[in-house]
N, C-alpha and C positions, 0 to 999 in steps of 0.2 A: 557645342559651346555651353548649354544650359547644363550638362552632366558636367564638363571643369570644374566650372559658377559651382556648383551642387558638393564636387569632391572638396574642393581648396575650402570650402566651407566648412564640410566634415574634420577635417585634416587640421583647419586653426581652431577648432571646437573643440577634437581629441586634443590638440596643445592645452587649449585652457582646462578644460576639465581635468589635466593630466597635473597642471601648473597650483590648480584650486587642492586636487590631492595630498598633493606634496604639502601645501602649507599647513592641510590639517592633518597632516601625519607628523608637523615638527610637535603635536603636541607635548612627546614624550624630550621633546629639546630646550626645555625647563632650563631657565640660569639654575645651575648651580645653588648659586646663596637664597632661592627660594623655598628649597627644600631642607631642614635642617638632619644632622647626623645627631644620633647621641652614640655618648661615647660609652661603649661597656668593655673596656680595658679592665678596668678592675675587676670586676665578674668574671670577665673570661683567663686573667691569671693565674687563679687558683686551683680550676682546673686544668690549664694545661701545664702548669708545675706539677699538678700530683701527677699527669702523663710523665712527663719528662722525671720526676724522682723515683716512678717504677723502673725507668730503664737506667737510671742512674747517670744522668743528665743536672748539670746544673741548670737552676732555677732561674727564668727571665725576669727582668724588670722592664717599667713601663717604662716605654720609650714617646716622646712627646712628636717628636716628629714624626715615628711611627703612626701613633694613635690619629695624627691631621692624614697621614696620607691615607691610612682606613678611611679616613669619614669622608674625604674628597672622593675615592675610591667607590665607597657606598651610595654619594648622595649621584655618581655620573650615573651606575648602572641603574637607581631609581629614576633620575631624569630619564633614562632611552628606556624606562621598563624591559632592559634586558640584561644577564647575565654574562659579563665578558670581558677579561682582563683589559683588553686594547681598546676601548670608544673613543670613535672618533678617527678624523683622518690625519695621521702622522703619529695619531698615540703610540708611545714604548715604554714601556714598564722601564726602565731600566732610565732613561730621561725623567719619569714622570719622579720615582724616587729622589733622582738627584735635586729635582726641582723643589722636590716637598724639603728637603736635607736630610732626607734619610742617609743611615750610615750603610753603605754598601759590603760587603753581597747583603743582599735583602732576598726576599722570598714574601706570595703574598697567595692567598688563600680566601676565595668569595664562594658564598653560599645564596639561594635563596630560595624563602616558604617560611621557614624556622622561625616559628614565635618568641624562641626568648634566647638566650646565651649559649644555656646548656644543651640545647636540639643543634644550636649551629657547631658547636665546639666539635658533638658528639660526633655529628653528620662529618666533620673534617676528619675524629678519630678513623672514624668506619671510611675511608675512602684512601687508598694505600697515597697517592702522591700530593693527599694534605698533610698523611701521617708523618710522611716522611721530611716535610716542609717543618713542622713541629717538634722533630726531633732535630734537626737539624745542628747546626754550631752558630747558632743566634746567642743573643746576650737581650734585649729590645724587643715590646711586643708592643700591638695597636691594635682594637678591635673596634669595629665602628659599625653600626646599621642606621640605614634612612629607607623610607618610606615616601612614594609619593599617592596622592588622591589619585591622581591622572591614569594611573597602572594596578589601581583597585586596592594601593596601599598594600601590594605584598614587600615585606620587608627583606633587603638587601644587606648582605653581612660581607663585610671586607675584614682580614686578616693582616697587616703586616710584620712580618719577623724585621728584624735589622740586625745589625752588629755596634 
């Protein structure tokens, strides 16, 4: 009876310690509006325009709804200090657009490490299926990075194309 007493112990101590875990692992589950994005839309258009007038691609302009769904985009994957189009449960790019009013088909393109515009653009050039995201039949561009303290402040770079 005293070895039960002893397991059932073990067993709701493994719950809580398990329970205590979890809470401090939501640290990376930041609201949103606590972390801000800045927007480098404009920085990163001139670059990826002279991409696209090498291959003979007309020229994006900034797109507003784009540029909010980069920086929502940016500031999730800095809240979960992780890299990854889908966070979260039931996330889908293809809703998440619609939600922001991006003009559909969209395309969206995340990087992260890249200290400033031109490392993340590049990092997108050099990687065939951002290149090809960036050539694509877009009109609408949004680039956005956020950083959190919580994830050691490495910077997160979201991309969206639109139409």
């Amino acid at each position: 009876m005293h070895f039960a007493s002893r397991r059932n112990f073990l067993i709701l101590s493994g719950f809580a310690a398990a329970a205590g875990l979890s809470s401090c692992s939501s640290i990376f589950d930041l609201k949103p509006s606590k972390i801000p994005a800045q927007d480098e839309t404009e920085a990163a258009l001139p670059l990826v325009n002279a991409l696209r007038a090498k291959n003979d691609l007309p020229p994006l302009r900034f797109d507003a709804a784009a540029a909010r769904a980069a920086a929502d985009q940016a500031v999730r994957m800095a809240a979960h200090g992780k890299m990854e189009h889908n966070i979260g449960f039931g996330a889908d790019f293809a809703k998440r657009m619609k939600g922001m009013d991006v003009t559909l088909p969209a395309a969206e393109n995340i990087a992260t490490g890249q200290d400033s515009v031109d490392r993340a653009v590049d990092a997108w050039i050099n990687s065939h299926k951002h290149l090809v995201n960036m050539l694509g039949n877009y009109k609408g561009l949004g680039v956005a990075v956020a950083q959190n303290s919580a994830s050691g402040n490495r910077p997160y770079w979201a991309m969206v194309l639109s139409n």
